[in-house]
Kinemage of the C-alpha trace (Angstrom):
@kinemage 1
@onewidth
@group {chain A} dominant
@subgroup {mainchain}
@vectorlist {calphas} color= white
{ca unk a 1} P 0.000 0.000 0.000
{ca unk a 2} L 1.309 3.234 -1.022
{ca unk a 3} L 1.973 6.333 1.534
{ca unk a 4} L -0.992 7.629 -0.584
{ca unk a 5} L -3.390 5.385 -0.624
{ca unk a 6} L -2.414 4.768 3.424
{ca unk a 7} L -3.150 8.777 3.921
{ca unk a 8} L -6.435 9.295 1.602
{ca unk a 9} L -7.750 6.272 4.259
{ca unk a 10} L -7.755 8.890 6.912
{ca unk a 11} L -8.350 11.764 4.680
{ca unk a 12} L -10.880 9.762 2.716
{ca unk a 13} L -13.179 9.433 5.526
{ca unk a 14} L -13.770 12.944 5.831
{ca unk a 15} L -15.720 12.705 2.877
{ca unk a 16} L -19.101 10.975 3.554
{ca unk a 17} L -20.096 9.151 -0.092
{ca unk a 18} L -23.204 8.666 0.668
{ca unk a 19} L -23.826 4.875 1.014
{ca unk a 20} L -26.140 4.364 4.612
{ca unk a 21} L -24.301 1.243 5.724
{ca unk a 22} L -25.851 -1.519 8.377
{ca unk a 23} L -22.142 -0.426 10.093
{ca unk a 24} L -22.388 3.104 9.827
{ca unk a 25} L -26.083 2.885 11.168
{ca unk a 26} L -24.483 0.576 14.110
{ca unk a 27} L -22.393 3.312 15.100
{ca unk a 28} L -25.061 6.395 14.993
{ca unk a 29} L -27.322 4.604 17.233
{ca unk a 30} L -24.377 3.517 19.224
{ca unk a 31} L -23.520 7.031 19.797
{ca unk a 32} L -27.260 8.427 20.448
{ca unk a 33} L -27.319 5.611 23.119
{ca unk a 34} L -23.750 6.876 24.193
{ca unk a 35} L -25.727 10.661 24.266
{ca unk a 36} L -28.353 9.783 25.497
{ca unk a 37} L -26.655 8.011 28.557
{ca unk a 38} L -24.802 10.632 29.146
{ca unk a 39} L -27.446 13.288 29.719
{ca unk a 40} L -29.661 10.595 31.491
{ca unk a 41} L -26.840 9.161 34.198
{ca unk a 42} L -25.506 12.920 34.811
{ca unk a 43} L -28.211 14.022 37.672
{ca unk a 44} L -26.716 10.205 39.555
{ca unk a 45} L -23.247 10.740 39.091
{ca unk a 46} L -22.529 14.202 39.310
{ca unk a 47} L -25.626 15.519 41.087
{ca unk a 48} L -26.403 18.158 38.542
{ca unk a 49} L -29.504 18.270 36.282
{ca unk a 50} L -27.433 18.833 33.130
{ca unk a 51} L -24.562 17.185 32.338
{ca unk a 52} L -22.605 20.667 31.939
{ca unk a 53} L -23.342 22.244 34.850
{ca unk a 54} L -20.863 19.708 36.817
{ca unk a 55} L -17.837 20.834 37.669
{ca unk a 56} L -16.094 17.835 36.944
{ca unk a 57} L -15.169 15.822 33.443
{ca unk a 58} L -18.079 13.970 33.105
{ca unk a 59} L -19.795 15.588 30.135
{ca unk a 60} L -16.221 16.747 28.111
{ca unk a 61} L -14.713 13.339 29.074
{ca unk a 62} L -18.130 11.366 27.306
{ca unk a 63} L -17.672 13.525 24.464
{ca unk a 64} L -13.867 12.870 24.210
{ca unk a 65} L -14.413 9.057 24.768
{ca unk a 66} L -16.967 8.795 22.429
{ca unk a 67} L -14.739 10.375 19.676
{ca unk a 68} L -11.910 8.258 20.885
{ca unk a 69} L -14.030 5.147 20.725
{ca unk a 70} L -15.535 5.727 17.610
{ca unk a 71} L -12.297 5.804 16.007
{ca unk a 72} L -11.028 2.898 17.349
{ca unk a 73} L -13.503 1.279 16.246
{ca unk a 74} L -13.962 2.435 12.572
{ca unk a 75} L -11.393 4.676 11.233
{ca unk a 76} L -13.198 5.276 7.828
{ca unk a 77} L -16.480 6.641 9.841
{ca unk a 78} L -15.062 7.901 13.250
{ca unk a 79} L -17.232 11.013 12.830
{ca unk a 80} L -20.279 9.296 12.778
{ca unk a 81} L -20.402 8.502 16.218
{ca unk a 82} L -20.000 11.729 18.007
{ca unk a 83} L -23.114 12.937 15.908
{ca unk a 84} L -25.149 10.447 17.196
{ca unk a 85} L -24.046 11.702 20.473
{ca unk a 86} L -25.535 14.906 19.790
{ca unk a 87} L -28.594 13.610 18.316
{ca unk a 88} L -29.349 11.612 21.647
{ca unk a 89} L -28.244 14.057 23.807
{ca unk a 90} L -30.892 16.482 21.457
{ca unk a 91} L -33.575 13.894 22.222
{ca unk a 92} L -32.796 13.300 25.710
{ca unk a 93} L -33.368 17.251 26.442
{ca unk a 94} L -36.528 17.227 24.441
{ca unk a 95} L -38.158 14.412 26.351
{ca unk a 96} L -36.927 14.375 29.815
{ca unk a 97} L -36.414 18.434 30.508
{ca unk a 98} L -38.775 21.278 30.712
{ca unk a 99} L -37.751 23.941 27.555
{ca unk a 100} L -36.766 27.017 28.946
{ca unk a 101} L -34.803 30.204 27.469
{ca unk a 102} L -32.102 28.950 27.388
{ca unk a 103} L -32.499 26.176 24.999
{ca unk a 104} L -30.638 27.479 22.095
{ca unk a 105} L -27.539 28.054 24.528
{ca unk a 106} L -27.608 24.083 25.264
{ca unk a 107} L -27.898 23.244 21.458
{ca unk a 108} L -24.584 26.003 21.288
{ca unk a 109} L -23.243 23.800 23.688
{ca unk a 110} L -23.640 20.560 22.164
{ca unk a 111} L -22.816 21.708 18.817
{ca unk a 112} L -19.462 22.665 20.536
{ca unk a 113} L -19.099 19.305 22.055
{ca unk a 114} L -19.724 17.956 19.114
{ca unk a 115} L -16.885 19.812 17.048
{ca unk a 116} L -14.365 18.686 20.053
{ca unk a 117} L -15.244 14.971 19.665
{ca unk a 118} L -15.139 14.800 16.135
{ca unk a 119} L -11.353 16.762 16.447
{ca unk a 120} L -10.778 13.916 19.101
{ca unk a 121} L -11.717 11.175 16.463
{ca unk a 122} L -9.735 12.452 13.973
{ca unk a 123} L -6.804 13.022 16.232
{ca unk a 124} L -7.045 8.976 17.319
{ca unk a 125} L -7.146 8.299 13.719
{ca unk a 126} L -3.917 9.921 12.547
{ca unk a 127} L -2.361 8.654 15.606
{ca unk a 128} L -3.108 4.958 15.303
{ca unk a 129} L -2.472 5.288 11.608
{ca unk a 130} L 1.197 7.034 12.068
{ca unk a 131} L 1.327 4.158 14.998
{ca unk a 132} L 0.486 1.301 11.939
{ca unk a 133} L 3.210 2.818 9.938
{ca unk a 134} L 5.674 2.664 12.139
{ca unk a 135} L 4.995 -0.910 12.994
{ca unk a 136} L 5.223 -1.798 9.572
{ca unk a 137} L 8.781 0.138 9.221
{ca unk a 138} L 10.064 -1.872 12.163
{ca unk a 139} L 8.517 -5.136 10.611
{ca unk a 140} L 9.351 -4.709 7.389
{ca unk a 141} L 13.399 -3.399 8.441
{ca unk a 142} L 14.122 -6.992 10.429
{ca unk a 143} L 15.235 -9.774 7.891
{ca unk a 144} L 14.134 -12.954 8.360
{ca unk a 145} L 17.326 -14.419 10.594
{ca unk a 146} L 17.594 -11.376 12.700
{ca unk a 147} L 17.253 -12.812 16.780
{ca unk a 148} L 18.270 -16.036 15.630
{ca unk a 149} L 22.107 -17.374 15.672
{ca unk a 150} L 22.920 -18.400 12.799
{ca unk a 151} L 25.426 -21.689 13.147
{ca unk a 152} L 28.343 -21.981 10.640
């Protein structure tokens, strides 16, 4: 595989080509699920309503995980996830929270944590793909007797 075809991979799957894939449905519904469970565990584990109003990492560190996850799972569509994310999180405000004025603020806000775990997917991508690489360099440098005596 050329250094081309190994970089339009990860630069290839920025561009969505339209196919809706059994796979790429798996992961959006995966990361609604992922959103959803965010928004729905946060009054339990951080003792806020919202999941932003916590002063700890629970909400950024979902996002980031879910973007890190999605990548490691499928490199091609690691930017499907995190919008799934924000689609359950969407739905998840809609149906368990009264609407108040600031509603367009939290959709802001989720828009922006979307962005950041989408950055976070691509990030894992490049990294595991400059991590392949040099695996294969190593690999591919070693000859065949190299470790083993060789007896003359």
């Amino acid at each position: 595989m050329t250094q081309r075809a190994r970089s339009s991979e990860v630069s290839g799957a920025v561009m969505f080509r339209g196919e809706i894939t059994p796979s790429r449905t798996a992961i959006l519904l995966a990361g609604a699920l992922l959103g959803a469970m965010i928004w729905r565990l946060a009054p339990l584990l951080t003792g806020e309503a919202e999941p932003w109003d916590s002063l700890t990492l629970y909400d950024r560190g979902g996002w980031l995980f879910c973007g890190f996850l999605s990548a490691c799972v499928s490199r091609r569509d690691f930017w499907i996830a995190p919008i799934g994310m924000g689609i359950g999180q969407v739905v998840s405000i809609f149906a368990a929270t009264e609407i108040g004025p600031l509603w367009p603020v939290g959709m802001a806000v989720l828009s922006v944590d979307s962005i950041f775990a989408i950055a976070d997917a691509l990030t894992a991508c490049v990294c595991c793909e400059t991590l392949a690489d040099l695996l294969r360099r190593r690999v591919d440098n070693r000859s065949p007797h190299q470790g083993t005596a060789q007896a003359n």
